[in-house]
C-alpha positions in Angstrom: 0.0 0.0 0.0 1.4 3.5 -0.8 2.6 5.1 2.1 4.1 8.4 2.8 8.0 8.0 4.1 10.7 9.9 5.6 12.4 11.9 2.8 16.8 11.3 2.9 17.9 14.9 2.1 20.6 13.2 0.3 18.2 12.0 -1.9 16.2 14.4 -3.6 12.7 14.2 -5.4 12.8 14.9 -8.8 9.7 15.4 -10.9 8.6 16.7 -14.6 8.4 16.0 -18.2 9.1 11.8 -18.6 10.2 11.1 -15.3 8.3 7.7 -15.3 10.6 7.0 -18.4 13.1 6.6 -15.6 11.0 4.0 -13.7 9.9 1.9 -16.9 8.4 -0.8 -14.7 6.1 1.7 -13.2 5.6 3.4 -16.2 4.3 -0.1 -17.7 2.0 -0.2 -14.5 0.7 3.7 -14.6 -0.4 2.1 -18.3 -2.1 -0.3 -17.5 -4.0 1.6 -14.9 -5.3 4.3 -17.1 -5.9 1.3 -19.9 -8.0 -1.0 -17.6 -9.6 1.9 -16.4 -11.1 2.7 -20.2 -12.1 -0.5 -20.2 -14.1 -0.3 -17.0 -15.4 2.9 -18.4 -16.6 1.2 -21.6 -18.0 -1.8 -20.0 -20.1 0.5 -17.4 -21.7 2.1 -20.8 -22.3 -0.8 -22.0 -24.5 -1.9 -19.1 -26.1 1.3 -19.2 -27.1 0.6 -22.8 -28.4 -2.8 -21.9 -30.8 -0.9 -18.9 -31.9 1.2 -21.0 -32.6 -1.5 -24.2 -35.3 -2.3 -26.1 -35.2 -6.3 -27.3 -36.6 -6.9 -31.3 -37.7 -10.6 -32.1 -36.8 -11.6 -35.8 -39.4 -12.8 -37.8 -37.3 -16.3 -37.3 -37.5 -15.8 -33.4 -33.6 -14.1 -32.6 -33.2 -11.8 -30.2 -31.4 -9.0 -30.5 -30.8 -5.8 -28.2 -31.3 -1.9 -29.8 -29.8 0.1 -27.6 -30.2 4.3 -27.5 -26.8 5.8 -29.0 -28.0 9.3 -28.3 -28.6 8.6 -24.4 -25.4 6.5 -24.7 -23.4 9.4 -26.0 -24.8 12.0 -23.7 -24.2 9.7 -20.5 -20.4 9.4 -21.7 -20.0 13.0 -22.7 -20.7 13.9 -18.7 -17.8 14.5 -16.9 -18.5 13.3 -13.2 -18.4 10.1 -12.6 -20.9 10.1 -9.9 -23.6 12.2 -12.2 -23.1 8.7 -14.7 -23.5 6.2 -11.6 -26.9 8.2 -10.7 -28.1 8.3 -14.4 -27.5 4.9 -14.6 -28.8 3.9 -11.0 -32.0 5.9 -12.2 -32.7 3.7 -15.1 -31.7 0.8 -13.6 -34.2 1.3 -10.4 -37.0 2.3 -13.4 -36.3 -0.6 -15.7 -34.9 -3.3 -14.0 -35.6 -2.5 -10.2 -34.4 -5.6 -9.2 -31.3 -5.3 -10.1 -30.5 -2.1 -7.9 -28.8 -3.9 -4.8 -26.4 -5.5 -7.7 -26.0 -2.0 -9.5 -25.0 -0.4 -6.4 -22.5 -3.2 -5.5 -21.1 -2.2 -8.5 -21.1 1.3 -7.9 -19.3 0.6 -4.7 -16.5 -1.0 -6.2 -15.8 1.5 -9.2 -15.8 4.4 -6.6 -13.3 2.5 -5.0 -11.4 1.6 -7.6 -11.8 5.9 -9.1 -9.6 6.8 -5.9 -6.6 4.8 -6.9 -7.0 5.2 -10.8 -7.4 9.4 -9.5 -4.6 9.4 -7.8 -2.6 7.7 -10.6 -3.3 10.2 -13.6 -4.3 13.2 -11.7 -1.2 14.0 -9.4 2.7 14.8 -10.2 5.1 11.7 -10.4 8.5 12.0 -9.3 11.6 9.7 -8.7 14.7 9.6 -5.3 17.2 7.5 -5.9 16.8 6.6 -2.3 14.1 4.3 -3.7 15.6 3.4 -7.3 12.4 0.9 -8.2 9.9 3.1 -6.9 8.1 6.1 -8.0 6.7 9.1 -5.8 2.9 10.7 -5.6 4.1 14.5 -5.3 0.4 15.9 -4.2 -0.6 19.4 -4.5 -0.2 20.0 -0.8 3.6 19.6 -1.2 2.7 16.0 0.4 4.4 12.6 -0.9 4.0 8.8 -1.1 6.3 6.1 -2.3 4.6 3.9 -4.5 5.7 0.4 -5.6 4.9 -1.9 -8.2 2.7 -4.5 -6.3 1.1 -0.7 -5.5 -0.3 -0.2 -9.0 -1.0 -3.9 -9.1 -3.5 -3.2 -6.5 -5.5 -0.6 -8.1 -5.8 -2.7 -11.4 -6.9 -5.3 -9.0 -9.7 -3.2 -7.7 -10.5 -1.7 -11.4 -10.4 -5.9 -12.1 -12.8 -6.2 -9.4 -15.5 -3.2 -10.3 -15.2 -4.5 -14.2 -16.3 -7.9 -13.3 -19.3 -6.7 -11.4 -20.1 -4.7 -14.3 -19.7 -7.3 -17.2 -21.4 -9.7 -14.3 -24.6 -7.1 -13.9 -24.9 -6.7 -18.1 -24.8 -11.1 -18.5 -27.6 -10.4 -15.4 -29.8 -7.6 -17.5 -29.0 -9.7 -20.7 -30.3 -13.0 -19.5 -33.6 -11.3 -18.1 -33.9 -9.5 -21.4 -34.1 -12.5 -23.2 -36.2 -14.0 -21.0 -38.8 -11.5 -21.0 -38.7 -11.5 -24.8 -39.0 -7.3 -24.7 -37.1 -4.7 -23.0 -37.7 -1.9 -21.0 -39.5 1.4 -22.8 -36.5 4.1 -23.7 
């Protein structure tokens, strides 16, 4: 777990312009963070799509789902995360009620997930060669944290985690789609 640490004065912080360069191991991990985290992005729009369905019957009996691209787009053009997660609570709890408790399991996990993946893209990165593997959070408070590898691995862990209640909730909404045979109104 990243933890603050007592700085050597020997050893000073350096940050800026491709300092992760000089940590390519971390840099590898920061990557993957922001890359998984796209992915949970994508997958939570997806199940928002799916809530918010309607499900066509060919005339040979297929299913298929026809989802809204215009409520799709808007809910991804929204900036805050936790307007989305309401949006998409909302149409949940109006189309698919009982899938709330799930929904908001879900939620849980992403907003845990948000705090590492936040503190990964949003904050300054910097490098003391009294910690040669590791990288270091500078905050805007002139506060710092050492972070190490298995560090990152743990907040791609919890981004694992809130994806696979996602994908888990849409296979959920999917299944009880078809087995309705029509979708919820748009």
């Amino acid at each position: 777990m990243p933890g603050s640490f007592k700085q050597d004065p020997q050893f000073p912080i350096t940050d800026g312009t491709l300092i992760l360069g000089r940590r390519p191991r971390c840099a590898i991990k920061v990557g993957l963070v922001t890359s998984e985290w796209a992915v949970l992005e994508e997958r939570f729009l997806t199940l928002f799509a799916i809530i918010t369905s309607k499900v066509e019957r060919s005339s040979a009996g297929t299913l298929s789902f026809r989802d809204n691209p215009l409520a799709r787009e808007i809910v991804a053009s929204l900036e805050s995360a936790s307007v989305k997660q309401g949006i998409v609570r909302t149409q949940c709890k109006k189309n698919m009620s009982t899938f709330v408790p799930q929904l908001d399991v879900a939620i849980k996990a992403l907003r845990k997930a948000a705090k590492g993946r936040n503190r990964t893209v949003h904050w300054l990165w910097g490098i003391t060669e009294q910690f040669p593997e590791d990288v270091i959070l500078c905050q805007s408070d002139g506060s710092v944290e050492r972070y190490r590898e298995a560090d990152f691995d743990a907040i791609i862990g919890d981004i694992h985690h809130a994806t696979t209640l996602v994908l888990n909730l849409y296979y959920a909404c999917e299944d009880f789609l078809a087995q309705q045979g029509e979708g919820p109104t748009e």
